[in-house]
PASEBA-1860 file (N, C-alpha, C; in nm, 3 decimals):
! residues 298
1> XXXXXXXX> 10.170/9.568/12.050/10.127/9.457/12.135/10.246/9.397/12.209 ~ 10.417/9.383/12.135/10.465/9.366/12.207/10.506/9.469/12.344 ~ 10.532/9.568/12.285/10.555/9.648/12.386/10.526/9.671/12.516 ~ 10.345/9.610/12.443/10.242/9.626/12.624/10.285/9.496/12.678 ~ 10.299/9.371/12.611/10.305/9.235/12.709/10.436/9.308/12.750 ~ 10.568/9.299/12.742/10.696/9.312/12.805/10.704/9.404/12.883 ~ 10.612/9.534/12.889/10.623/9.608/12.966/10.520/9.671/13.079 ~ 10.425/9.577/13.020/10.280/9.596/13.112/10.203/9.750/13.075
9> XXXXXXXX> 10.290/9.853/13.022/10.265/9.970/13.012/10.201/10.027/12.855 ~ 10.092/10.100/12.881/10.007/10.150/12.726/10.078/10.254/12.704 ~ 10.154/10.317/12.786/10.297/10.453/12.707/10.370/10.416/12.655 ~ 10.416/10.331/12.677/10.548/10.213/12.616/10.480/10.140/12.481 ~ 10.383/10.127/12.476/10.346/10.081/12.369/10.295/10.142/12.257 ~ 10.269/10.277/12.301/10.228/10.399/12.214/10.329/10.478/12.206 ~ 10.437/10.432/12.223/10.616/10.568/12.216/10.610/10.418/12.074 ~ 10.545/10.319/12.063/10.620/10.233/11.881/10.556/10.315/11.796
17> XXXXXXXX> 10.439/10.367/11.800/10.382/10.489/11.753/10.424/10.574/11.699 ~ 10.469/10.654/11.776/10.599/10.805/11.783/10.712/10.788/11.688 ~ 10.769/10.640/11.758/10.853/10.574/11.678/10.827/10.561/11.506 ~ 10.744/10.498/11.478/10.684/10.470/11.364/10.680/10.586/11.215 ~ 10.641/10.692/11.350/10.583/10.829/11.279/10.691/10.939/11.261 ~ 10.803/10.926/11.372/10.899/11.044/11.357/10.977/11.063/11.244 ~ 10.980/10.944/11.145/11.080/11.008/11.038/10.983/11.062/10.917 ~ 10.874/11.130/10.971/10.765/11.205/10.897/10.889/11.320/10.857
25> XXXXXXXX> 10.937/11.387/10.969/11.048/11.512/10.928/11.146/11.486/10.858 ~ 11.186/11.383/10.817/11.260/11.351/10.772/11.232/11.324/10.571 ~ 11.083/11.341/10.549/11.016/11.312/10.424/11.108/11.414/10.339 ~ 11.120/11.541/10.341/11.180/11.620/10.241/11.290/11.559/10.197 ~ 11.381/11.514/10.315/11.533/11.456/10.270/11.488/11.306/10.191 ~ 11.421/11.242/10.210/11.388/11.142/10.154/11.343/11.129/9.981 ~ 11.252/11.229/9.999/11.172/11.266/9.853/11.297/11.327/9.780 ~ 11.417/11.380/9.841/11.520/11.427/9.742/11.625/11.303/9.705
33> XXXXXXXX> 11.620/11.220/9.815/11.643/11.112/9.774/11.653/11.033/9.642 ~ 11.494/11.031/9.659/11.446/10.962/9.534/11.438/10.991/9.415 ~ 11.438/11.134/9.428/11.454/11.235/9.266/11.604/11.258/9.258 ~ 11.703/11.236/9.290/11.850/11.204/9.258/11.938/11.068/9.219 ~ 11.834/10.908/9.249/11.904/10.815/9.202/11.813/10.742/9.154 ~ 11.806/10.637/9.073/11.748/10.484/9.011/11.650/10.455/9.121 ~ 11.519/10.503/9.100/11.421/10.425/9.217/11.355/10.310/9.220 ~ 11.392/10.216/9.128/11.376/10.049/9.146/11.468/10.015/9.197
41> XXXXXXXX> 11.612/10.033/9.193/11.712/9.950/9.278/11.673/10.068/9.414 ~ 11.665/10.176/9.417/11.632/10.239/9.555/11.492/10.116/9.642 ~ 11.433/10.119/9.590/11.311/10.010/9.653/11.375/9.876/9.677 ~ 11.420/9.807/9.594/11.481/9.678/9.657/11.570/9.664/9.747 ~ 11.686/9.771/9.710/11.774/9.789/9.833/11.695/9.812/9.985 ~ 11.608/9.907/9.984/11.527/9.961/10.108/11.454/9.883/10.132 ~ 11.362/9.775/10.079/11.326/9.674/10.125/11.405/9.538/10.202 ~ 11.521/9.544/10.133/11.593/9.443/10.208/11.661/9.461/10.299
49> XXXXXXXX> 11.726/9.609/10.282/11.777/9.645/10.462/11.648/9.627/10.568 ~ 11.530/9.691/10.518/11.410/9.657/10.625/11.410/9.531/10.645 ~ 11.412/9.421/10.559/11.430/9.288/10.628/11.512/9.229/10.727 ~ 11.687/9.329/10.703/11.768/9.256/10.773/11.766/9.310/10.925 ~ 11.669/9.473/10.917/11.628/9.522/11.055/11.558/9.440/11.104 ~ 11.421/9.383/11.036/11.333/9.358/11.144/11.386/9.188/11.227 ~ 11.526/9.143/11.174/11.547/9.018/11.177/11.592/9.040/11.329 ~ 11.645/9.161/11.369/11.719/9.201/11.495/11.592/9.175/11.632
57> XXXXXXXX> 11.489/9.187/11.545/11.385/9.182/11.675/11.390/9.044/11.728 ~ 11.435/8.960/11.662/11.491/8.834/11.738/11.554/8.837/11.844 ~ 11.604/8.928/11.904/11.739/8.946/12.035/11.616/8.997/12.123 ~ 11.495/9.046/12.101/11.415/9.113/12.174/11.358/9.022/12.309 ~ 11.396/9.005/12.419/11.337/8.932/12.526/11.301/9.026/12.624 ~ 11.353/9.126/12.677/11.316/9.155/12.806/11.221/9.328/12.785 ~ 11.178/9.380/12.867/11.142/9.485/12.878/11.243/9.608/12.901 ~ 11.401/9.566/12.922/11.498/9.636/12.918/11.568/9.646/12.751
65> XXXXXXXX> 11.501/9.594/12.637/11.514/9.564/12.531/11.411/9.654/12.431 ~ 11.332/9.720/12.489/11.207/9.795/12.405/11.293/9.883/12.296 ~ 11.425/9.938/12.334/11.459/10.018/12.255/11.470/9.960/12.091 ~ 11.508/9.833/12.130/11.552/9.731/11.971/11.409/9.757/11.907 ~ 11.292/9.766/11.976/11.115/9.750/11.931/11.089/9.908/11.860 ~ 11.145/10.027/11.965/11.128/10.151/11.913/11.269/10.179/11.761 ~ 11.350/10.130/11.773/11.477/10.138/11.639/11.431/10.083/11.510 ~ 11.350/9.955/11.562/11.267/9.887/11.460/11.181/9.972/11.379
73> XXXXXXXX> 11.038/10.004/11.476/10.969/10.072/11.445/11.001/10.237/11.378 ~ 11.133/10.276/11.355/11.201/10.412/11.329/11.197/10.384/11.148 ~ 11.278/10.269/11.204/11.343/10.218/11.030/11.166/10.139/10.915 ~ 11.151/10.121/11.044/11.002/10.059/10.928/10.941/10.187/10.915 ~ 10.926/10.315/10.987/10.880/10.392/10.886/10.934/10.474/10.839 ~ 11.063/10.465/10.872/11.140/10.554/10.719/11.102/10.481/10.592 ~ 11.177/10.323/10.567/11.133/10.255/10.459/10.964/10.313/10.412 ~ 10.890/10.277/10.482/10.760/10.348/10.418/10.739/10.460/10.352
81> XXXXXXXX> 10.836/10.542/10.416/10.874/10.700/10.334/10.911/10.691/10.201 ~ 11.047/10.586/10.223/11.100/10.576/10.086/10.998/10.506/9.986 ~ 10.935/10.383/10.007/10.853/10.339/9.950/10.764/10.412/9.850 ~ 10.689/10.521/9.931/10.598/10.584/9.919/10.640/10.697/9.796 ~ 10.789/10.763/9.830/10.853/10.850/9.710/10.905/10.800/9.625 ~ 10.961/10.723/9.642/11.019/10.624/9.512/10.905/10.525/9.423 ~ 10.788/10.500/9.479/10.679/10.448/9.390/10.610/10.541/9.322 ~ 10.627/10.656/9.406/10.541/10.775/9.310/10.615/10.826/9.222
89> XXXXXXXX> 10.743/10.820/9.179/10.802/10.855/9.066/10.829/10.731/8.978 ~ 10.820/10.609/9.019/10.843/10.532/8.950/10.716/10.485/8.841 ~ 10.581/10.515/8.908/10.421/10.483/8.827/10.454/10.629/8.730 ~ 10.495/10.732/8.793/10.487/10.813/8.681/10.597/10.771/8.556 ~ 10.655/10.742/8.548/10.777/10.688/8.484/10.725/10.561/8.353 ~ 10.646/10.482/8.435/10.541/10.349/8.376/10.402/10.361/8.301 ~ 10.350/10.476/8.359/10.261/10.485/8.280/10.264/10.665/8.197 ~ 10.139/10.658/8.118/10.115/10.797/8.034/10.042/10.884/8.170
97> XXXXXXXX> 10.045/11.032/8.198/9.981/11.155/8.265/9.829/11.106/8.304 ~ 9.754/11.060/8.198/9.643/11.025/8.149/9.624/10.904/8.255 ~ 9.681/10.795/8.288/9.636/10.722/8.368/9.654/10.766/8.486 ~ 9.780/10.828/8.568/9.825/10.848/8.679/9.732/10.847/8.807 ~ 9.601/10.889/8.782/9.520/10.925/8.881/9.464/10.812/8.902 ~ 9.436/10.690/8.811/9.391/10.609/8.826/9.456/10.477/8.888 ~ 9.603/10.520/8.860/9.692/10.399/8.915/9.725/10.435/9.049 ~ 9.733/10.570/9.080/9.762/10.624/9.235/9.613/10.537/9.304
105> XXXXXXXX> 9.522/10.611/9.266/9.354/10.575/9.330/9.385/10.409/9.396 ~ 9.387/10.304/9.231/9.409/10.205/9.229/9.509/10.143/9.404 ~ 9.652/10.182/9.368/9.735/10.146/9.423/9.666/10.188/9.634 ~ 9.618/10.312/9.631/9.609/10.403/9.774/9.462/10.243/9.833 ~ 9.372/10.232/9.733/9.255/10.129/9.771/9.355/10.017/9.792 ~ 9.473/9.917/9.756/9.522/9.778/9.760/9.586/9.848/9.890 ~ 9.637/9.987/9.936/9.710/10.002/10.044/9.629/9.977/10.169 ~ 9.505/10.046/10.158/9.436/10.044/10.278/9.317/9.917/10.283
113> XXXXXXXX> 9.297/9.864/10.164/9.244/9.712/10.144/9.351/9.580/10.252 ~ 9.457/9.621/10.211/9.545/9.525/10.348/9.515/9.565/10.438 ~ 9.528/9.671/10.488/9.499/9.705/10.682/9.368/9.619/10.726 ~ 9.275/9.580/10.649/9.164/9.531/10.713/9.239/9.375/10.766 ~ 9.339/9.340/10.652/9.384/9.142/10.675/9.547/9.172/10.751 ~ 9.626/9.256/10.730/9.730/9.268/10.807/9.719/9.268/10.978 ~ 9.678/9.386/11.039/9.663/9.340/11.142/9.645/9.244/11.214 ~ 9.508/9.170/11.161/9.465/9.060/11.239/9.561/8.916/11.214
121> XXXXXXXX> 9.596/8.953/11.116/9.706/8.822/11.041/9.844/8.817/11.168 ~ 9.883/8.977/11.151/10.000/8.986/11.239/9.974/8.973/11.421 ~ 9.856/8.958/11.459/9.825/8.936/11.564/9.818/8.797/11.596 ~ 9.750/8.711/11.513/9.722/8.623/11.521/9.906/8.538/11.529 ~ 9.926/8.595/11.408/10.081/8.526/11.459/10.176/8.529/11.549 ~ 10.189/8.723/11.594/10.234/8.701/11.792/10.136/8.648/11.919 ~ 9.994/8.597/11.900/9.960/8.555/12.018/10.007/8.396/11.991 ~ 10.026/8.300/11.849/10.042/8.174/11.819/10.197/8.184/11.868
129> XXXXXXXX> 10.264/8.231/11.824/10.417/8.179/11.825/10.553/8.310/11.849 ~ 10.453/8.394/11.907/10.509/8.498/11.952/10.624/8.609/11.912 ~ 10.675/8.678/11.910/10.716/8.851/11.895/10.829/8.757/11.759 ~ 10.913/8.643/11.775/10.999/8.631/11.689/10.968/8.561/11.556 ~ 10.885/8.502/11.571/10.808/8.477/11.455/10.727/8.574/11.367 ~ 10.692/8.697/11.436/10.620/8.819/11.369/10.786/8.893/11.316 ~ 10.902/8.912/11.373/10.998/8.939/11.301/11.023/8.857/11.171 ~ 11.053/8.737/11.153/11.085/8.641/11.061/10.961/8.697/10.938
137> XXXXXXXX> 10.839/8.670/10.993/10.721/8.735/10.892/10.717/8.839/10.820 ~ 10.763/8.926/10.877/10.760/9.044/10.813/10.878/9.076/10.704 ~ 11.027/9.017/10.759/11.117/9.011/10.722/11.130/8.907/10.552 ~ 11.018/8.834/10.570/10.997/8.778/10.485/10.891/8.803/10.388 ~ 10.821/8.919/10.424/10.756/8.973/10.345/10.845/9.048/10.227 ~ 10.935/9.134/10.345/11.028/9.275/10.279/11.096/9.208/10.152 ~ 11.150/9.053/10.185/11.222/8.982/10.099/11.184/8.927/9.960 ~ 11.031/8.887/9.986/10.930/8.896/9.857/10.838/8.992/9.785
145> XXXXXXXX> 10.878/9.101/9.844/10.843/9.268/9.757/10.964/9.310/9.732 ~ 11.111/9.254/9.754/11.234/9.298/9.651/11.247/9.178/9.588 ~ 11.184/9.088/9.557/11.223/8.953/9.458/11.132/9.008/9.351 ~ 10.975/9.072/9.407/10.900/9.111/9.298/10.933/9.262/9.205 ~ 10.962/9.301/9.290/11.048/9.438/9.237/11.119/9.420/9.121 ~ 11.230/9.337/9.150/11.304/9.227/9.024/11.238/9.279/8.892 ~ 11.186/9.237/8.915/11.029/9.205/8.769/10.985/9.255/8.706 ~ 11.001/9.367/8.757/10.895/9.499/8.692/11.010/9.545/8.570
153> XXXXXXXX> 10.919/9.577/8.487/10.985/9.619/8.349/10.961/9.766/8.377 ~ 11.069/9.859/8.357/11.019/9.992/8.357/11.139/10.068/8.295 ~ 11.153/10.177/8.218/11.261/10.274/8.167/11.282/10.394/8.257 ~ 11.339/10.391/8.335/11.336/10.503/8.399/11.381/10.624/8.361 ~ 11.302/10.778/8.436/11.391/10.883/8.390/11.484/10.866/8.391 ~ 11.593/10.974/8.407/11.747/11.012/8.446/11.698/11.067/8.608 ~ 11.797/11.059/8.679/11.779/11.106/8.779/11.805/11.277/8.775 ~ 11.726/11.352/8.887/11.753/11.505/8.856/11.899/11.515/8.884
161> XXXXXXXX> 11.939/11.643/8.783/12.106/11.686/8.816/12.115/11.772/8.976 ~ 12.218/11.726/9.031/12.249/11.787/9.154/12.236/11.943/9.191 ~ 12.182/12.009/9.263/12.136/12.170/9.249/12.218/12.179/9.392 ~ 12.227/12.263/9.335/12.373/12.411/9.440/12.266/12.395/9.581 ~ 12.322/12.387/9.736/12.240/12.331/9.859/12.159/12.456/9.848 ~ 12.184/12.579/9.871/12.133/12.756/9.880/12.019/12.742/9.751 ~ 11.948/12.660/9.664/11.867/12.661/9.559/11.769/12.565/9.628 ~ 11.822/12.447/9.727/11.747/12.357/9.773/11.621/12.426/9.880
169> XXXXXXXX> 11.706/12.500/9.943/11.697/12.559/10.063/11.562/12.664/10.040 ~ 11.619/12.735/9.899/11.511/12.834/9.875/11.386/12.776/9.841 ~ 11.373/12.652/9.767/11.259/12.568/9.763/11.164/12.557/9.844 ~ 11.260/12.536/9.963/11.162/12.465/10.055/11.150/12.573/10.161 ~ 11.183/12.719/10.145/11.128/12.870/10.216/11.035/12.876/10.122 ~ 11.011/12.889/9.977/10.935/12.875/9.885/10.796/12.816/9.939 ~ 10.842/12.701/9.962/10.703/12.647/9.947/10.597/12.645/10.094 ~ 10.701/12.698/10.229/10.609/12.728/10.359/10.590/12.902/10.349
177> XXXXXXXX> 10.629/12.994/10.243/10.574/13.123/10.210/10.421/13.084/10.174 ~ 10.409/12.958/10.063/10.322/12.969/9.983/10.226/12.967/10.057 ~ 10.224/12.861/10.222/10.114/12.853/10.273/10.096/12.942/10.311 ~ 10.128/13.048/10.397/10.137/13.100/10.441/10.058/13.239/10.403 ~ 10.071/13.233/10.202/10.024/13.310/10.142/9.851/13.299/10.123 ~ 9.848/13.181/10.163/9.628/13.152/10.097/9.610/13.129/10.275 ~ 9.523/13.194/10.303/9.489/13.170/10.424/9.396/13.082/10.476 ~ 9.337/13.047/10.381/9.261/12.927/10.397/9.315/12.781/10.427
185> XXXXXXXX> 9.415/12.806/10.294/9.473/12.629/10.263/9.590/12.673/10.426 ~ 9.648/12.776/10.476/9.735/12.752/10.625/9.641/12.727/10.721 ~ 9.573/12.761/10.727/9.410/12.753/10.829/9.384/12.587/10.827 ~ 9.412/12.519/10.724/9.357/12.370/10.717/9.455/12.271/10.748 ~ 9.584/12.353/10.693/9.749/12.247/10.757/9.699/12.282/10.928 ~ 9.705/12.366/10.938/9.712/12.424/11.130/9.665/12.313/11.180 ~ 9.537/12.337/11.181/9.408/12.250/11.185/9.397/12.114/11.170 ~ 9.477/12.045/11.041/9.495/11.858/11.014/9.593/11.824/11.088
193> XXXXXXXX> 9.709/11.963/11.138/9.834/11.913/11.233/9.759/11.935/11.385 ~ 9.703/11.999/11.406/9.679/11.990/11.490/9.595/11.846/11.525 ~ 9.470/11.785/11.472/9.418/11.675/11.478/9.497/11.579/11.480 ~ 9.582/11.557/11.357/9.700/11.425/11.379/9.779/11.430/11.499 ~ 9.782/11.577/11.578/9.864/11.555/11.680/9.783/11.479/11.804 ~ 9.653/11.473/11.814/9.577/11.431/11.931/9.545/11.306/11.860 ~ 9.550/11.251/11.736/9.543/11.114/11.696/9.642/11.008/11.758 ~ 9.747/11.072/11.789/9.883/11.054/11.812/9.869/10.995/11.983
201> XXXXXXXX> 9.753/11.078/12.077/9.734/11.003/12.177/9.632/10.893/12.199 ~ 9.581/10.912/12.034/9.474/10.763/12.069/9.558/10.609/12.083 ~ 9.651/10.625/12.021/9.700/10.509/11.979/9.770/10.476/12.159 ~ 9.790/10.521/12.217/9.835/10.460/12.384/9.701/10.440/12.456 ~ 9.582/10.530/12.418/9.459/10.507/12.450/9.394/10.441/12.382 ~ 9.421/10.345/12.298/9.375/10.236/12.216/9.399/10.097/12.322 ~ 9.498/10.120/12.392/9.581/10.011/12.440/9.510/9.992/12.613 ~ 9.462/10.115/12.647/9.427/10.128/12.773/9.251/10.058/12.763
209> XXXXXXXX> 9.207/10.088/12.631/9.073/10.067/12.647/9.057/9.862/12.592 ~ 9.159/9.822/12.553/9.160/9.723/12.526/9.170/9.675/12.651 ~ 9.237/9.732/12.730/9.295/9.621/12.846/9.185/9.624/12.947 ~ 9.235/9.740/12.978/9.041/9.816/13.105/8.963/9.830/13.039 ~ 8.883/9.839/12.956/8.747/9.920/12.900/8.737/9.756/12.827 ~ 8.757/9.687/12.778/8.708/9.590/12.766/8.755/9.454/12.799 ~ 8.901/9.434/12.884/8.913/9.337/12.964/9.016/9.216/12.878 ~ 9.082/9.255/12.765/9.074/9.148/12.677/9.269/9.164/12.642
217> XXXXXXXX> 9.341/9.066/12.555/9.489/9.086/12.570/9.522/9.193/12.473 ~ 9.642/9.211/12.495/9.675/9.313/12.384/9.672/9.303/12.246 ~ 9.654/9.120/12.213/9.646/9.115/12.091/9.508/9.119/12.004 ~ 9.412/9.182/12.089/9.326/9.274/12.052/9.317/9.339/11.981 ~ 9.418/9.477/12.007/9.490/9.531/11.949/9.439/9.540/11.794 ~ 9.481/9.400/11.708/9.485/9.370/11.603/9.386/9.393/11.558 ~ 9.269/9.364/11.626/9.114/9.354/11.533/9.106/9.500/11.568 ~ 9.069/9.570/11.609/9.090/9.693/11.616/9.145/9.743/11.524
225> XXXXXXXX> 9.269/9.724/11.516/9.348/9.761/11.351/9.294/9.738/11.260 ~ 9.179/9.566/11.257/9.157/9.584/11.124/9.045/9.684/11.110 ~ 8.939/9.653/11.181/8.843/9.749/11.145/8.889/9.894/11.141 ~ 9.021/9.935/11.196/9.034/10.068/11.152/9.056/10.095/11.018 ~ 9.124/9.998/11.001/9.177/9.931/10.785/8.987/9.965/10.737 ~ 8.931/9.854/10.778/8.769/9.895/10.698/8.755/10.031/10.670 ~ 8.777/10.082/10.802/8.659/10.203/10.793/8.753/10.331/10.715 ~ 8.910/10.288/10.693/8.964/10.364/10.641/8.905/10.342/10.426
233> XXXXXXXX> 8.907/10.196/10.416/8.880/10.202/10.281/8.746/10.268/10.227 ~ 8.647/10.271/10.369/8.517/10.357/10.318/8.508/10.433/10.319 ~ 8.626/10.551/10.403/8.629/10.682/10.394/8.710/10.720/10.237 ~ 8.771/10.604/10.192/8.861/10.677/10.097/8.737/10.656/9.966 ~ 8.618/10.542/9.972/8.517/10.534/9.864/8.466/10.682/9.881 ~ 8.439/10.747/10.006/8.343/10.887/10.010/8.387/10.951/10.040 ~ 8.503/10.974/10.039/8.564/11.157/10.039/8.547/11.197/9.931 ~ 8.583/11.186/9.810/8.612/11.210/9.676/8.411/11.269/9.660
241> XXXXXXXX> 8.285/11.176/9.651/8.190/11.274/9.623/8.162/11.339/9.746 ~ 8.224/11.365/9.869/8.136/11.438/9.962/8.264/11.577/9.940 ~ 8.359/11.531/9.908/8.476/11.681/9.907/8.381/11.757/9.759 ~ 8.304/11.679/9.685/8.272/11.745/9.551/8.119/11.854/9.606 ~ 8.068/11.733/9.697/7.911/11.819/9.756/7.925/11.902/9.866 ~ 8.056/11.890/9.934/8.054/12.004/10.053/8.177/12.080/10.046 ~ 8.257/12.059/9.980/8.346/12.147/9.966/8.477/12.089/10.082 ~ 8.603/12.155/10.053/8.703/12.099/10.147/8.712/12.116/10.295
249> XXXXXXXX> 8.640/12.282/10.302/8.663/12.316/10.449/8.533/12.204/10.540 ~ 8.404/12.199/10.465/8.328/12.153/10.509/8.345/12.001/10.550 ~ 8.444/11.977/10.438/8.475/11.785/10.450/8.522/11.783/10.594 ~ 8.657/11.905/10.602/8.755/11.844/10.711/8.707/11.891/10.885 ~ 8.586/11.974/10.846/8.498/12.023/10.987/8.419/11.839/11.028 ~ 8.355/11.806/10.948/8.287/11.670/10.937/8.368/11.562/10.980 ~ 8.498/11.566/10.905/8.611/11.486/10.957/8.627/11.451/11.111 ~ 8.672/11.633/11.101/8.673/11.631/11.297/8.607/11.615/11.423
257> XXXXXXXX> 8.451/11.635/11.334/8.359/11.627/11.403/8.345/11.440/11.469 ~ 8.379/11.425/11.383/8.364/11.208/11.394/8.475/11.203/11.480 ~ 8.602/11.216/11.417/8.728/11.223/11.581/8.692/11.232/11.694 ~ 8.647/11.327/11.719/8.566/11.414/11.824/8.469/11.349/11.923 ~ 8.400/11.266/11.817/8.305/11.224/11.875/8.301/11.076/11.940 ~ 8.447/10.997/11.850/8.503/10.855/11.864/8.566/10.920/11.994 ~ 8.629/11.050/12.045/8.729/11.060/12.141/8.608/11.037/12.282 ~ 8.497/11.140/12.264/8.439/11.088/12.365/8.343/10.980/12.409
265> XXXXXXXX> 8.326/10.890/12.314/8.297/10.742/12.271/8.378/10.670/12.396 ~ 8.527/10.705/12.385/8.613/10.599/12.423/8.645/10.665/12.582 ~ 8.660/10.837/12.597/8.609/10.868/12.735/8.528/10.797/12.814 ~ 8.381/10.827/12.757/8.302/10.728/12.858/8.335/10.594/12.888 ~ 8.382/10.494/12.788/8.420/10.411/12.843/8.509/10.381/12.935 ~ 8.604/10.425/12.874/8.740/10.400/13.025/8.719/10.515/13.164 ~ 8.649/10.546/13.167/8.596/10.625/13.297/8.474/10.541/13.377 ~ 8.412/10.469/13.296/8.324/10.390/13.318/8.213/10.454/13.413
273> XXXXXXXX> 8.128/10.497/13.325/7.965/10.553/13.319/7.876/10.466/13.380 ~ 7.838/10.497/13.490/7.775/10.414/13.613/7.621/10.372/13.533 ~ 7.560/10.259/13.555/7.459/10.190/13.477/7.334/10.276/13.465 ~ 7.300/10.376/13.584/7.217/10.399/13.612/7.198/10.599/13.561 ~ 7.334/10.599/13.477/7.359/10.762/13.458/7.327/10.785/13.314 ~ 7.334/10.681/13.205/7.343/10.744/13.056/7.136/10.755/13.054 ~ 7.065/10.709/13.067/6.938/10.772/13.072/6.848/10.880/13.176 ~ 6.928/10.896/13.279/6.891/10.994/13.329/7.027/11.039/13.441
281> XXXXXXXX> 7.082/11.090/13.364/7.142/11.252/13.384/7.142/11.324/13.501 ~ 7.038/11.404/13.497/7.029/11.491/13.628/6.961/11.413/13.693 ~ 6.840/11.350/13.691/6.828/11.264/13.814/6.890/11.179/13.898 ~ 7.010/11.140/13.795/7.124/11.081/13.891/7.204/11.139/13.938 ~ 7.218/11.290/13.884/7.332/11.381/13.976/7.225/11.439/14.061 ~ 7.118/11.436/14.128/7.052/11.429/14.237/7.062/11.362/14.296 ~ 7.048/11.263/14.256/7.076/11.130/14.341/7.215/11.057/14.444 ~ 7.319/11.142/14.361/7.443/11.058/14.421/7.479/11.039/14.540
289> XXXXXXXX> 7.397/11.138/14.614/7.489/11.134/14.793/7.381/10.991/14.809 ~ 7.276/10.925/14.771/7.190/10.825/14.804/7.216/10.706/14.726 ~ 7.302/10.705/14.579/7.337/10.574/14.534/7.441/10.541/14.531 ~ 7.521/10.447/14.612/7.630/10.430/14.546/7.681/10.399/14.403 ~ 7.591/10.383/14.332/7.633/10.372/14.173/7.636/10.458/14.100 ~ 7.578/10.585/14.145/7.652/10.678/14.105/7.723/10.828/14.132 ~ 7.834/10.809/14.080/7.916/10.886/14.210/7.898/11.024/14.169 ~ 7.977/11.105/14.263/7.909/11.260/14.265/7.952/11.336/14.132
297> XX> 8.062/11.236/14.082/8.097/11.353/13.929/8.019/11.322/13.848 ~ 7.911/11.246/13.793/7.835/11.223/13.726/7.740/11.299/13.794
END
């Protein structure tokens, strides 16, 4: 949202996106990270450098400044990386084998249970008091998830012993053979990378349909986010029995099929479908050299 006010532009505001997402490649080095040192002081430390980043978005005024917005957005989702590997070895660490599934489940529902109140929270606070006050916020979040960190009682493993780089290396040829080896499970990476990659242009076309397709500010935006938060916690209640009644390939055909169908949802809108075309069709592409309402590509 800032991006689009300072820069007027829905590319510019969908490169915080990109931003957000690029230190995805960077997950392997991360996850080794975390299996080589103490991952409670790894989490507090990484939470509080994220604080002292997002404090920089304070200098942020002009539209010649987006880069400080995209550096931001780099480091907030590396931290998420780390977060994400260093909590998953740390619940295993806290609890017995026997619970694990239940504290992951647990923990993945409180993750996507916020997206419904985050967004709109964080919107509400850049349209009230604008982009530097949503820094301070957040920054002050990062600061009270390493105070709570503090707290936690836990024994940790040992960290793994250091392995020769040529052992690392073979791991991870290891493990893109493996896909490579079931043709099914490479058939379904192809396929989810490929989808996340065209997800990747909703989010600048999120921004276009807020502004044109329904007229309204960018801090829109937000509610949008949340209901994407909803509809994410109801997909995570019904994957689990519909992956059991249709199987995986069938889930992620179904999956795509809804993408698919939200993509041309949001087509028609921002193309804007003349009043007189969604009930009759060909009678209006007969019609067009005689209405102006509806034009000849319809």
């Amino acid at each position: 949202m800032w991006a689009k006010d300072l820069s007027g532009s829905s590319s510019a505001a969908g490169l915080v996106f990109l931003a957000l997402a690029a230190p995805v490649v960077l997950f392997p080095l991360i996850g080794l990270l975390a299996d080589k040192v103490h991952r409670k002081p790894l989490l507090i430390w990484a939470n509080l450098a994220g604080a002292a980043v997002a404090m920089t978005l304070l200098a942020v005024q002009t539209a010649g400044q987006l880069w400080l917005l995209y550096g931001v957005a780099f480091a907030y989702g590396a931290l998420g990386l780390v977060n994400s590997a260093a909590q998953t070895g740390l619940v295993r660490d806290m609890l017995p084998a026997r619970h694990l599934d239940t504290a992951n489940g647990l923990l993945t529902t409180i993750d996507q249970g916020l997206r419904i109140f985050s967004p709109v929270l964080g919107s509400a606070l850049y349209a009230a008091w604008g982009g530097g006050a949503l820094a301070v916020g957040v920054a002050a979040c990062l600061i009270l998830t390493a105070l709570v960190l503090r707290t936690v009682q836990v024994r940790e493993s040992a960290p793994e012993p250091r392995r020769p780089e040529h052992s690392r290396r073979r791991e991870t040829v290891a493990g893109l053979l493996h896909l490579r080896s079931v043709p099914l499970l490479w058939r379904m990476v192809v396929v989810s990378a490929a989808a996340f990659g065209v997800v990747g242009v909703f989010d600048s076309s999120l921004f276009e349909l807020v502004d044109k397709g329904l007229g309204m500010d960018a801090a829109f935006f937000g509610v949008l986010m949340t209901v994407q938060g909803a509809g994410s916690v109801l997909g995570g209640l019904i994957a689990a029995p519909v992956l059991r009644r249709l199987g995986p390939v069938a889930m992620i055909a179904v999956a795509l099929a809804l993408l698919g169908s939200a993509g041309l949802a949001m087509t028609a809108d921002l193309a804007g479908v003349p009043p007189c075309c969604p009930s009759r069709w060909a009678r209006c592409s007969r019609r067009a050299s005689r209405s102006p309402g509806c034009p000849s590509r319809w």
